[in-house]
BAMI-416469 format. One line per field, with one value per residue: x, y, z negated of N, C-alpha, C in turn; residue number from 0. Coordinates in steps of 0.1 Angstrom, whole numbers. Layout:
n.x: [X:...] $
n.y: [Y:...] $
n.z: [Z:...] $
ca.x: [X:...] $
ca.y: [Y:...] $
ca.z: [Z:...] $
c.x: [X:...] $
c.y: [Y:...] $
c.z: [Z:...] $
num: [NUM:...] $
***
This chain:
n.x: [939:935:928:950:955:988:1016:1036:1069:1074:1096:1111:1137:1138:1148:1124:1112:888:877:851:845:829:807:814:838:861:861:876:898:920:922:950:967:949:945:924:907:891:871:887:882:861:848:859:839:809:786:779:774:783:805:808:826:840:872:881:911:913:885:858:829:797:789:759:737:733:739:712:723:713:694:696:720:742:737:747:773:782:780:794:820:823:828:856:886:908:930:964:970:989:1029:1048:1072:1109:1135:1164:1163:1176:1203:1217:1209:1199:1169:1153:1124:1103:1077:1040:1022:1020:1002:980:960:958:988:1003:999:1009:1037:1040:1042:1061:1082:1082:1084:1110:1122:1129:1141:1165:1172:1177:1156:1150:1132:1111:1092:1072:1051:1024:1027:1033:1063:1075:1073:1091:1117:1116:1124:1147:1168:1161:1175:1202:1211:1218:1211:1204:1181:1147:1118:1083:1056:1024:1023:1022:1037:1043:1039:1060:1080:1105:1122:1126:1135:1164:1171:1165:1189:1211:1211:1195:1169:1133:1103:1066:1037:1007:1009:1003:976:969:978:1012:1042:1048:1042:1061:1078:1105:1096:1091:1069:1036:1021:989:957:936:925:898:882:886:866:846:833:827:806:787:776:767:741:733:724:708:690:689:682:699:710:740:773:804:835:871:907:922:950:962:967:956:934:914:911:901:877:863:854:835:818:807:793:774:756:748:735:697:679:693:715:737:748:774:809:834:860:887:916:932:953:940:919:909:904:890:866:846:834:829:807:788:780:767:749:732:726:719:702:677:682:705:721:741:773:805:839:871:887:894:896:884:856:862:862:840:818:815:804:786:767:773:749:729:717:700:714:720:698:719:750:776:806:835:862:884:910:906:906:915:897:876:868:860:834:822:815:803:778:777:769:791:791:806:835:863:887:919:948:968:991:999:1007:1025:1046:1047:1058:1085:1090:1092:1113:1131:1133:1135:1168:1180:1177:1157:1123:1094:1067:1039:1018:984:964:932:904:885:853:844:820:793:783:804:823:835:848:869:883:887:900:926:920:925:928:938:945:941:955:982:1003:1030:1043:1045:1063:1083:1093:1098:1118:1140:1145:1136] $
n.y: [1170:1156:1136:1135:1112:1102:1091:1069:1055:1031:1044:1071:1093:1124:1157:1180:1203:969:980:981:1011:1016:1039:1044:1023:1033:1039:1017:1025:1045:1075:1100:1117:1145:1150:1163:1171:1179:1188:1210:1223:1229:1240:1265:1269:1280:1263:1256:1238:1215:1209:1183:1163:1130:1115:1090:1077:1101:1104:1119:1118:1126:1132:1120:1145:1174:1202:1214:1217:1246:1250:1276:1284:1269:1275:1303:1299:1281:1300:1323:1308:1305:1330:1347:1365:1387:1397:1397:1377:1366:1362:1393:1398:1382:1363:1365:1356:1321:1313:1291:1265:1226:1206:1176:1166:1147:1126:1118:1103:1112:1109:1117:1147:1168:1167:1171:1191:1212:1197:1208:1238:1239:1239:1257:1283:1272:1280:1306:1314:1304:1274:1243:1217:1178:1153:1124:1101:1085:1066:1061:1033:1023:1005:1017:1044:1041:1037:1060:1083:1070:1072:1094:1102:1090:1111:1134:1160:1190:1200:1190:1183:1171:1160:1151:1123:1110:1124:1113:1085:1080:1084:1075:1069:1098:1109:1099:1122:1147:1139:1144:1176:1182:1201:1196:1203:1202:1190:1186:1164:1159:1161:1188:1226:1237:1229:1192:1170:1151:1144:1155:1171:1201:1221:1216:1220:1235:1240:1251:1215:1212:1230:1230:1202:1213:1230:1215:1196:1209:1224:1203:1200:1222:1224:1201:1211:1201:1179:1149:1128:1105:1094:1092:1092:1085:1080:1057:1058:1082:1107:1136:1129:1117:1130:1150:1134:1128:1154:1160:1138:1147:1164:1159:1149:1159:1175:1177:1164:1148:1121:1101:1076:1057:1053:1052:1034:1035:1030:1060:1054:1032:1034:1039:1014:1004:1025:1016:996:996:1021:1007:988:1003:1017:997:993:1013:1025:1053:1066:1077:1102:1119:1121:1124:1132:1127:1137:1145:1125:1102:1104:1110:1077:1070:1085:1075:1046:1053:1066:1045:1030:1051:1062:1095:1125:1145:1134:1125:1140:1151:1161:1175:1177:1185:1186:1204:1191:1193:1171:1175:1200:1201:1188:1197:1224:1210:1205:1181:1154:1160:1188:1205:1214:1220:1241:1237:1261:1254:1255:1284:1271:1252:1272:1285:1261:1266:1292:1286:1265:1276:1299:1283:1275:1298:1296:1305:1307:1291:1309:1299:1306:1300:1295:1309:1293:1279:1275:1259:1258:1253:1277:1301:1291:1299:1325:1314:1296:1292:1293:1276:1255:1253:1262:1293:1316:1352:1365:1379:1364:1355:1377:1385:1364:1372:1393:1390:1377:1388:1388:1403] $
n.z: [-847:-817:-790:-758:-737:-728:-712:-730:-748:-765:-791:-783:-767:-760:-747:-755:-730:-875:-903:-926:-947:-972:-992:-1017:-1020:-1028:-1054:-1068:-1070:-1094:-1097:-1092:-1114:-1124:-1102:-1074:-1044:-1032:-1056:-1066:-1043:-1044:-1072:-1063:-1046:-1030:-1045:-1076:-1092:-1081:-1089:-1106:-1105:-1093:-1078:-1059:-1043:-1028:-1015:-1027:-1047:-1060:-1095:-1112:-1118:-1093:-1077:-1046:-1017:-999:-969:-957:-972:-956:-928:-932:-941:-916:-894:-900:-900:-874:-863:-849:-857:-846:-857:-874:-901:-912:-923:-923:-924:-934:-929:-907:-874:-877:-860:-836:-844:-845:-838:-855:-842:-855:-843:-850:-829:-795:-776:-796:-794:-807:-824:-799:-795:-813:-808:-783:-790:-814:-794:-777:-794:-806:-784:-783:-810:-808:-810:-806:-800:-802:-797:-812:-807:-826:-814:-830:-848:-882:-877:-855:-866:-889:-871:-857:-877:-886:-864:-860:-881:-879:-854:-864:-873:-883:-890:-898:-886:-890:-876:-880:-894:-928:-957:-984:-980:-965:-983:-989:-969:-959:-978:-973:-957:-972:-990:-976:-973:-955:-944:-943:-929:-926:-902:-910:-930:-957:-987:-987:-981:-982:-1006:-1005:-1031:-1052:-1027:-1003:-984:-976:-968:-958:-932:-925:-919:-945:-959:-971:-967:-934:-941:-954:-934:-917:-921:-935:-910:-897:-916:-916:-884:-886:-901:-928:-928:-920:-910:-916:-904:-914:-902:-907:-911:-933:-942:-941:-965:-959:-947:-963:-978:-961:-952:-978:-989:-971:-976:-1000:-1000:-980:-1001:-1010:-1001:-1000:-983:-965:-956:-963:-944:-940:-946:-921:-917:-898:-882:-862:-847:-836:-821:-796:-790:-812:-818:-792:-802:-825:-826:-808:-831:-849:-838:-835:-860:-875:-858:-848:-876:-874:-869:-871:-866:-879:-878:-888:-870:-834:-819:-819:-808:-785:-776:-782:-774:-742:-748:-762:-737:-721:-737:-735:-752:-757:-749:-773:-794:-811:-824:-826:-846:-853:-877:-870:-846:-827:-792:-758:-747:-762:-760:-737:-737:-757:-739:-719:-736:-743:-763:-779:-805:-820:-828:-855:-849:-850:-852:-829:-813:-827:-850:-846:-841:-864:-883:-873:-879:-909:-913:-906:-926:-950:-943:-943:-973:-982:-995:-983:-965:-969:-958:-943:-920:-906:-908:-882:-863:-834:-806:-786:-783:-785:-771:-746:-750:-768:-764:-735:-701:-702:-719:-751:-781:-793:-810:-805:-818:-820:-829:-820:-816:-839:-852:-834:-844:-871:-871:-856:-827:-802] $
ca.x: [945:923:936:949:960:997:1024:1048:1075:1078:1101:1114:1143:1145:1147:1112:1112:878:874:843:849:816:812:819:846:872:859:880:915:918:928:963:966:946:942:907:909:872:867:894:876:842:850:858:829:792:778:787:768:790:822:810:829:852:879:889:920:909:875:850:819:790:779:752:728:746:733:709:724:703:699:709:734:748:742:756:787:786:781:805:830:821:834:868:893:923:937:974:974:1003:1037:1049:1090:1113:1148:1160:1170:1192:1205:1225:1209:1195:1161:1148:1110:1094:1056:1038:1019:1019:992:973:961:968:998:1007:999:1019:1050:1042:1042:1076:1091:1080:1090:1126:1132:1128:1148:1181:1173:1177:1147:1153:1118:1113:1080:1067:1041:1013:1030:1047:1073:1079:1079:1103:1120:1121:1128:1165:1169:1161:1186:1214:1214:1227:1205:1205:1162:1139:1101:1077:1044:1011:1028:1021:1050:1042:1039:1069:1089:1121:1128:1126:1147:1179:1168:1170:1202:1222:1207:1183:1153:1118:1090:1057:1027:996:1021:999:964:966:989:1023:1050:1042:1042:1070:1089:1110:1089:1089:1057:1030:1014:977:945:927:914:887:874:879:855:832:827:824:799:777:772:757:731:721:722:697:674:686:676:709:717:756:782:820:851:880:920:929:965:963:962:949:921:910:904:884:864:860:847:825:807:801:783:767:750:740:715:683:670:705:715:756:749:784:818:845:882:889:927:932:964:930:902:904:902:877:854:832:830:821:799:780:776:763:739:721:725:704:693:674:686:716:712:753:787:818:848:886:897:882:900:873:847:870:858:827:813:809:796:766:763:764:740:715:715:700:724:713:699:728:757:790:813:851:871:897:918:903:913:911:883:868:863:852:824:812:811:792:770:776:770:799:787:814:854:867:896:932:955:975:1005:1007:1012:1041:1056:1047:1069:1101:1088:1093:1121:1144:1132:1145:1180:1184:1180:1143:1109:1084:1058:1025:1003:974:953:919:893:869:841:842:806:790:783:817:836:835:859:874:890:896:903:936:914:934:920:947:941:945:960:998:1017:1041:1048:1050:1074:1095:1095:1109:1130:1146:1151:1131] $
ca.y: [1157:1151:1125:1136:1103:1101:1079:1065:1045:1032:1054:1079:1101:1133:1170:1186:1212:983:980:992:1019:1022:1056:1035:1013:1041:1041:1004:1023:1053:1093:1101:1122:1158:1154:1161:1182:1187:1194:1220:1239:1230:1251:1281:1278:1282:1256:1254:1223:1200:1205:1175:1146:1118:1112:1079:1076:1110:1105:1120:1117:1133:1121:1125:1158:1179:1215:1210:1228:1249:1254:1291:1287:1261:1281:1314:1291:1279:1316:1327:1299:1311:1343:1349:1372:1385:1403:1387:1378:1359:1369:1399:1402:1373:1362:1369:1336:1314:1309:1273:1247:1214:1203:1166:1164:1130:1130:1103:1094:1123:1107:1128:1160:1176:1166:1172:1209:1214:1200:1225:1250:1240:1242:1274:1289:1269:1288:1317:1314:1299:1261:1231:1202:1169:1151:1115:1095:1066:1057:1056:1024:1022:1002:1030:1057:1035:1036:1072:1084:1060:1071:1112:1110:1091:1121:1143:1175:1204:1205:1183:1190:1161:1158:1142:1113:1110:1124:1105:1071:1079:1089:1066:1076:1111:1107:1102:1133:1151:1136:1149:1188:1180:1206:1192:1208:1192:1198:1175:1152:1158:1167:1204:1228:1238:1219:1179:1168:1139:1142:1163:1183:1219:1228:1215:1229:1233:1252:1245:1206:1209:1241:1222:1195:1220:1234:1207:1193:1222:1226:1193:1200:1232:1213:1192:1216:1198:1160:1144:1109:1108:1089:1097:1085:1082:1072:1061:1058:1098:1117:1145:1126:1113:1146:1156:1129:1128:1165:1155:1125:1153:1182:1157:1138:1175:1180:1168:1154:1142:1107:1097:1065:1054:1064:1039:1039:1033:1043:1068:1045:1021:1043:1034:994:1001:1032:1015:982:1001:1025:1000:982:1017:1020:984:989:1022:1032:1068:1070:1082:1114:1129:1113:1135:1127:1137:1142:1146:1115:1092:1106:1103:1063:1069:1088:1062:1041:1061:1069:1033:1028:1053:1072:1106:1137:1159:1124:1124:1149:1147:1174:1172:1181:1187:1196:1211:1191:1195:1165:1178:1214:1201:1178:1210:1228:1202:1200:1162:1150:1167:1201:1213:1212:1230:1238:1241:1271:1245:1260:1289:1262:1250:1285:1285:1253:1268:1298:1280:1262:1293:1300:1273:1277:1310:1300:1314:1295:1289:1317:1292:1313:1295:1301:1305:1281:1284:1265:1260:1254:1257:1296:1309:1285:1304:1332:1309:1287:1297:1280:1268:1244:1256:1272:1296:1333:1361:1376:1384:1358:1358:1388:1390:1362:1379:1408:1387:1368:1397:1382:1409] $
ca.z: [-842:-812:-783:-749:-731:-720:-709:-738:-751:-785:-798:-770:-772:-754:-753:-756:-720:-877:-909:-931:-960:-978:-997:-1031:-1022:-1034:-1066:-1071:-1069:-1102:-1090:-1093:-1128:-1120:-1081:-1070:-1040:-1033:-1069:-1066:-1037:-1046:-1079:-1055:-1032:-1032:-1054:-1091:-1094:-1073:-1100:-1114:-1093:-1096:-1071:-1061:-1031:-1015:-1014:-1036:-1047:-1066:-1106:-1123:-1109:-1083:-1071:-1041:-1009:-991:-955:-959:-978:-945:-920:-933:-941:-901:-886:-906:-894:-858:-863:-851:-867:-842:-863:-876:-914:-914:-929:-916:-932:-935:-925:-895:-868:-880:-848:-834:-850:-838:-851:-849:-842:-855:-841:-853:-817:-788:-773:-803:-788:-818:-824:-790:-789:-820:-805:-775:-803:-818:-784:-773:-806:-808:-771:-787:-819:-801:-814:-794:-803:-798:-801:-812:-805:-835:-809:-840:-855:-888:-872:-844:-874:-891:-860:-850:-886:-886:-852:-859:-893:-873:-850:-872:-869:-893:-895:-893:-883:-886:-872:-880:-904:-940:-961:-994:-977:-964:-988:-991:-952:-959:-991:-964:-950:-984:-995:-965:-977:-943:-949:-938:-931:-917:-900:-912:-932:-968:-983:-982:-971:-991:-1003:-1011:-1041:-1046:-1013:-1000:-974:-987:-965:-951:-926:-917:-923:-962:-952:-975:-959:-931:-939:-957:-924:-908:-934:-933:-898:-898:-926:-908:-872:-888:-910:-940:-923:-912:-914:-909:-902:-912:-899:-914:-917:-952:-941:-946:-975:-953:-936:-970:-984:-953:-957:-992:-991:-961:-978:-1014:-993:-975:-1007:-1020:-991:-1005:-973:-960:-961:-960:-945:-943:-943:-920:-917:-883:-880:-852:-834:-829:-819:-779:-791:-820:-813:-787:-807:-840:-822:-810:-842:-858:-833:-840:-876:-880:-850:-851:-886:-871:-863:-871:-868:-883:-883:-895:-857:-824:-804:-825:-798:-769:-774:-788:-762:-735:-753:-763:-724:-719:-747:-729:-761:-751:-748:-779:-799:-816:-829:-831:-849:-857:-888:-864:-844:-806:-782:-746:-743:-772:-755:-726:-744:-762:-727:-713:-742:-738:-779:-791:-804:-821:-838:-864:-838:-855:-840:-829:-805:-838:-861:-838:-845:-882:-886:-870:-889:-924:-915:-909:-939:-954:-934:-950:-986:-988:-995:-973:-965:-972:-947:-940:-910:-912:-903:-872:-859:-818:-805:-772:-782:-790:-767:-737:-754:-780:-755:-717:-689:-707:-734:-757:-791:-793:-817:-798:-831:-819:-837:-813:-818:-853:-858:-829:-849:-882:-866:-846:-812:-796] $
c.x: [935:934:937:957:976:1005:1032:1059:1074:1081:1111:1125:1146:1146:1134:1114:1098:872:861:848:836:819:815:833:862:873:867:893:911:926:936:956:963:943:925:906:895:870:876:887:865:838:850:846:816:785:786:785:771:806:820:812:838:860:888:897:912:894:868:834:810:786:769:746:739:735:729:717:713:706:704:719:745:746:747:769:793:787:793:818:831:831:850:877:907:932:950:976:982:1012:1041:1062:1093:1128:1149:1166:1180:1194:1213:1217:1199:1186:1157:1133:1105:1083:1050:1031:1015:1003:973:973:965:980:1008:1008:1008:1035:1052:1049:1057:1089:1093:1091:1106:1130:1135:1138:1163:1179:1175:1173:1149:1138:1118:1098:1078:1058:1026:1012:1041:1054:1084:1083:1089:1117:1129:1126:1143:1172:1172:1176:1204:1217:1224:1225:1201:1188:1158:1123:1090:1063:1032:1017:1027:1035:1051:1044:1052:1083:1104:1129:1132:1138:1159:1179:1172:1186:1212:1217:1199:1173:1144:1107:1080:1049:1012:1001:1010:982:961:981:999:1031:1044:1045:1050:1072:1094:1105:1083:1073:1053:1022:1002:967:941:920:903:877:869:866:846:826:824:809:781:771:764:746:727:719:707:683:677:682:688:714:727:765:796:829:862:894:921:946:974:956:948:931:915:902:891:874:855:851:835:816:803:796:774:753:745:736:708:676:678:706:724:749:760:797:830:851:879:906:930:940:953:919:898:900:889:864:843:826:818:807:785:770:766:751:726:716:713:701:689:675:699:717:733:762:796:827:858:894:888:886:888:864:855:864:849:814:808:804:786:760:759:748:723:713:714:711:710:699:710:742:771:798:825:854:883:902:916:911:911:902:873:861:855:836:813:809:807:779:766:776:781:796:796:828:857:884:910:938:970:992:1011:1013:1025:1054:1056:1057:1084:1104:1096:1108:1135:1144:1147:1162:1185:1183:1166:1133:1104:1074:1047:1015:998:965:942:909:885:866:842:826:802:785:792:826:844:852:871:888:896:893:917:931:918:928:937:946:950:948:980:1004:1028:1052:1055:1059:1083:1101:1105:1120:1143:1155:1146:1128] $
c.y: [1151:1148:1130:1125:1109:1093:1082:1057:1048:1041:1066:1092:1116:1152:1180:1199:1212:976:988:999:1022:1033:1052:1030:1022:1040:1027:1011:1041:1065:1091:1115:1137:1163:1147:1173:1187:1194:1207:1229:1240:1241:1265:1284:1280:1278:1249:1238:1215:1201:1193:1162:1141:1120:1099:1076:1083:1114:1105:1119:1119:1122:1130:1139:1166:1192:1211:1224:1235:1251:1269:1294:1275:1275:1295:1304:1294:1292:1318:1323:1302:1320:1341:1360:1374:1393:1393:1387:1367:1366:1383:1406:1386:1371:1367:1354:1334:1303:1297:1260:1239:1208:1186:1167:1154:1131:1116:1094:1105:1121:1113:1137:1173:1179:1170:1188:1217:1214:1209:1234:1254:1242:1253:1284:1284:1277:1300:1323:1312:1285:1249:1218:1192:1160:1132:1101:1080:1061:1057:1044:1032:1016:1015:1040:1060:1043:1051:1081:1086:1070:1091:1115:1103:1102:1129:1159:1183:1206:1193:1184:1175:1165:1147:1129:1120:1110:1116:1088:1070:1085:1086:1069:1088:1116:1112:1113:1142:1154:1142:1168:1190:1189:1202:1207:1197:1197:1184:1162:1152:1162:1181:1210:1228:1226:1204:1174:1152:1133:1152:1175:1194:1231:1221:1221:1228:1241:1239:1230:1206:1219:1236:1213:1204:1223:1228:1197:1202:1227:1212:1193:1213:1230:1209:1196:1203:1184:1153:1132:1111:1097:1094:1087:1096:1075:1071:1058:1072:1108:1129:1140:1119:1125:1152:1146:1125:1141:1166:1150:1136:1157:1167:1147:1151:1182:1168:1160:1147:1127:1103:1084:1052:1058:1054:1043:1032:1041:1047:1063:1037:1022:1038:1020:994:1007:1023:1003:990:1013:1018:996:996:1020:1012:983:1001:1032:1051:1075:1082:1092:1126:1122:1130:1126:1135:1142:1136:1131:1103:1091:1107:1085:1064:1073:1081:1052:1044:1066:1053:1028:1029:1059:1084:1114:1147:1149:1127:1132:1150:1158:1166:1177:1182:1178:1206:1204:1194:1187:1172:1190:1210:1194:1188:1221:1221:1201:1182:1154:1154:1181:1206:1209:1221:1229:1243:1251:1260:1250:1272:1284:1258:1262:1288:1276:1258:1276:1297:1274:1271:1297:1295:1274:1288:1310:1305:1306:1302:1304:1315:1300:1298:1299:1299:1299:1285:1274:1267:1253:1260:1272:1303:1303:1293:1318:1329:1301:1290:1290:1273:1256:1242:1264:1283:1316:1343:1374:1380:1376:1357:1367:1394:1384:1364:1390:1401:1380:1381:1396:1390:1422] $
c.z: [-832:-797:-769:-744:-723:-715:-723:-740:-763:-792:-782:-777:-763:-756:-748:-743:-717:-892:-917:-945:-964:-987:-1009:-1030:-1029:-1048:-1073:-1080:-1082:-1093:-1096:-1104:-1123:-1106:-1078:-1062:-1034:-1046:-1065:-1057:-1040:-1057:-1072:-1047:-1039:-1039:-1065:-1096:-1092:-1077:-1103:-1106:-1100:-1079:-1071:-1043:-1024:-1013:-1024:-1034:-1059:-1081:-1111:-1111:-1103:-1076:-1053:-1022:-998:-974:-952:-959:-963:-937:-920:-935:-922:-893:-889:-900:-876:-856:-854:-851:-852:-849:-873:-893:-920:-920:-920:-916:-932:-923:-910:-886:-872:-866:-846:-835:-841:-846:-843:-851:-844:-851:-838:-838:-808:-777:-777:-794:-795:-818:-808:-787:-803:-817:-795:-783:-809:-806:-777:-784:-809:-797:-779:-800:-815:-809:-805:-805:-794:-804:-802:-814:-814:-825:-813:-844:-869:-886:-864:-851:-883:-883:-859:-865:-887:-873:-855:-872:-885:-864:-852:-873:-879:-900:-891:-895:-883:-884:-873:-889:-918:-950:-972:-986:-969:-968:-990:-980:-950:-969:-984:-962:-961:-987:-987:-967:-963:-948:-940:-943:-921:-913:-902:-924:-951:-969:-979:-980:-986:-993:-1007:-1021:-1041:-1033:-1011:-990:-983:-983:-956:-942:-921:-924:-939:-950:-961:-969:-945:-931:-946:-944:-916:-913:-932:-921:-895:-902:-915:-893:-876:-895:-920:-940:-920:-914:-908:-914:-907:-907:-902:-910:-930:-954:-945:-957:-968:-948:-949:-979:-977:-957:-967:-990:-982:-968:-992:-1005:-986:-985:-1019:-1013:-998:-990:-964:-963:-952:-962:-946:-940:-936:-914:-905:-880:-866:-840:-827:-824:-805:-778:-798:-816:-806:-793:-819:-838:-815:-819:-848:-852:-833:-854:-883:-873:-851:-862:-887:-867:-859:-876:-872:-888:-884:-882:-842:-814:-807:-815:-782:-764:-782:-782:-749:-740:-758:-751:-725:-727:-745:-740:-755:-755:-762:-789:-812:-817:-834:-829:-858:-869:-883:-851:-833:-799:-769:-741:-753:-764:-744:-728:-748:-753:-725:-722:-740:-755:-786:-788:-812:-833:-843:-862:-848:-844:-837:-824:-816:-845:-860:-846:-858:-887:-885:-881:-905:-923:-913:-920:-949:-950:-945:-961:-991:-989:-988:-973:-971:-968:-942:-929:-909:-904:-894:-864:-847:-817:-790:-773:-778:-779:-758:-739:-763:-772:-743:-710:-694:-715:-741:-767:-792:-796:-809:-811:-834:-826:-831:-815:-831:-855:-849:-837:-863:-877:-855:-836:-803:-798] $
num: [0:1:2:3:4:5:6:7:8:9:10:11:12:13:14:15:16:17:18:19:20:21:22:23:24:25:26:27:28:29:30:31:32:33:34:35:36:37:38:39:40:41:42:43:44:45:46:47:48:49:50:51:52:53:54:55:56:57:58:59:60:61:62:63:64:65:66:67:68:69:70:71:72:73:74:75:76:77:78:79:80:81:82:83:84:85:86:87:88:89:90:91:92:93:94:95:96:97:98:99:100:101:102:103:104:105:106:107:108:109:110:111:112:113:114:115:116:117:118:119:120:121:122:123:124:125:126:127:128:129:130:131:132:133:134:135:136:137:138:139:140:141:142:143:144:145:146:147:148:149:150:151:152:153:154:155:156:157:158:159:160:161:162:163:164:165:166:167:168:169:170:171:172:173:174:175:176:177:178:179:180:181:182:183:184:185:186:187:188:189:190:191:192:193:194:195:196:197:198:199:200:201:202:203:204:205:206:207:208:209:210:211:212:213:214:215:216:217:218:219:220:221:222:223:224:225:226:227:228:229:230:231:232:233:234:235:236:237:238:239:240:241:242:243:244:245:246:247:248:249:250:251:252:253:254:255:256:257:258:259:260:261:262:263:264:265:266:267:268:269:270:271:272:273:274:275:276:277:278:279:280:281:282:283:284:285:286:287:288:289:290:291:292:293:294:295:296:297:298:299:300:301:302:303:304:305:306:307:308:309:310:311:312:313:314:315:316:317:318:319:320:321:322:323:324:325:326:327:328:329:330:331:332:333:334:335:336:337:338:339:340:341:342:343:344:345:346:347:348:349:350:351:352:353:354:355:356:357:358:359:360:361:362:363:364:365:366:367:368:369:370:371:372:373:374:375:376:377:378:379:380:381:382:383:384:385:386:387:388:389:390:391:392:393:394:395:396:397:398:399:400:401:402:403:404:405:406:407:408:409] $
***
């Protein structure tokens, strides 16, 4: 979810061609009955020691002794995350087009660059299927997503795809959607991928976000040799972006020489108004303490960046690594070596094609696939081949091909 400036209107209809969050203050509101989705990966990963958490609204955090992470054990993580994989381990069977239909696209603010390379994604891939998307812009207001919701179910369109909006917080909207045998799918709309848990969206789509922020986490600590004063930012309007930063602020409070100085919600509609204010502020409050900002999406540093030029903050001072998504400032940032050194770049334009993917599915009576794509680290090493001249993270692992191949349009 990382910010390429465009023109908008509120809600737009056509056819697709500063709050503080201290690392405590979660601990106010109780975890929903068994949901702890750091705990859940942190069980799977590297250190057995950091099972023992609490979760309060998304964000967790460490009790009691907690296994110390080593710098090793970071930067084999981050290499690792370098790596990239073309080979296609996606589905590789599944219905064939269900050709005709008419999908509505809600996307919560296109101005995202994320989100923006997604609906690419869905539009490429509808040419291809025989679909005709109709796309409908919230802006990044809940008024607007109100708005384009009412707006996408009067229609009267056979699918519906949403983008970057939270499907729990908007469940009662989606409900209509339901009731009419409407199938949803989403892309970013929950904490992790698959279907959501009370709502009707049958899949979410996006890479593991805890892996995300492990890797995003971990590249910091071995950035730093194990020293890193850090910053998080944060939406808590989003399940998703609560998770990342929940799993961010544990890894980062099980380096021993680390020090998660705070973690603040800044929501992403407000980043061009807040960022330089609150970057400021951050920079009077602890100085050379500061050593590594990470946040849940790269547009944060779109307006955070000038102001650490203004500032006179040196280049390579200070560190700033994404939890998502690659955008096209972002790339260029980590090409310039200009304080952003690196995003844990979503395959964004497959994702697009994974949605339609699913929702054919769905059409045909079938569940979802729940391929997952796997996580990789962009950095001024790898960019060079990772990216292009398009600035575009985009796996050179044939998916195209393959869901031409299920879909048998080609």
């Amino acid at each position: 979810m990382g910010g390429v400036p465009i023109a908008r209107k509120r809600t737009s209809h056509h056819d697709l061609g500063v709050s503080t969050l201290s690392p405590l203050d979660h601990a106010r509101r109780p975890p929903a009955p068994g949901h702890c989705p750091a705990a859940q990966w942190l069980r799977r990963g590297l250190w057995v020691g950091l099972v023992l958490l609490g979760c309060w609204g998304g964000v967790a955090r460490a009790q009691g002794p907690a296994a110390t992470i080593s710098i090793s054990e970071a930067r084999a993580a981050t290499n690792a995350a370098t790596r990239r994989s073309t080979a296609w381990e996606g589905p590789t069977s599944g219905p064939r087009a269900q050709t005709g239909k008419t999908i509505g696209l809600v996307v919560d603010d296109l101005r995202n660059g994320g989100i923006l390379g997604v609906a690419q994604g869905v539009r490429e891939a509808a040419r291809e299927i025989g679909w005709s998307v109709k796309l409908f812009d919230a802006g990044g207001t809940p008024a607007g997503l109100r708005d384009a919701l009412a707006d996408a179910l009067g229609a009267g369109h056979d699918g519906l795809i949403l983008i970057g909006s939270d499907a729990s917080g908007n469940r009662d909207s989606l409900a209509r959607f339901a009731a009419r045998g409407i199938p949803i799918v989403g892309w970013h709309v929950g904490p992790k991928p698959g279907p959501v848990p009370d709502s009707p969206v049958a899949m979410n789509v996006t890479t593991e976000p805890a892996e995300v922020a492990r890797v995003t986490a971990l590249s910091a600590i071995a950035d730093s040799n194990g020293k890193a004063g850090v910053v998080i930012f944060t939406d808590s309007r989003f399940g998703i972006a609560l998770a990342k930063s929940g799993m961010m602020a544990t890894l980062v409070r099980a380096c021993a020489g680390c020090e998660l100085l705070e973690v603040r919600d800044v929501p992403i509609s407000e980043s061009a108004a807040r960022m330089p204010i609150v970057t400021k502020e951050l920079l009077a409050k602890y100085g050379s303490r500061w050593t590594h900002a990470l946040a849940i999406n790269d547009i944060y540093f779109d307006y955070a960046v000038p102001a650490l030029t203004v500032a006179g903050v040196p280049v390579g001072r200070l560190s700033l690594v994404s939890a998502g998504d690659g955008s096209p400032s972002a790339f260029l940032r980590i090409r310039a070596r200009s304080y952003q050194t690196g995003t844990v770049a979503e395959p964004l334009n497959l994702q697009g094609w994974q949605t339609v993917d699913e929702l054919n599915r769905l059409f045909a009576g079938q569940p979802p696939s729940r391929f997952i794509a796997p996580v990789h680290l962009i950095t001024s090493e790898n960019i060079e081949p990772d990216v292009g001249p398009a600035w575009v993270y985009d796996p050179g692992n044939g998916y195209r091909e393959a869901y031409r191949r299920i879909w048998r349009v080609r």
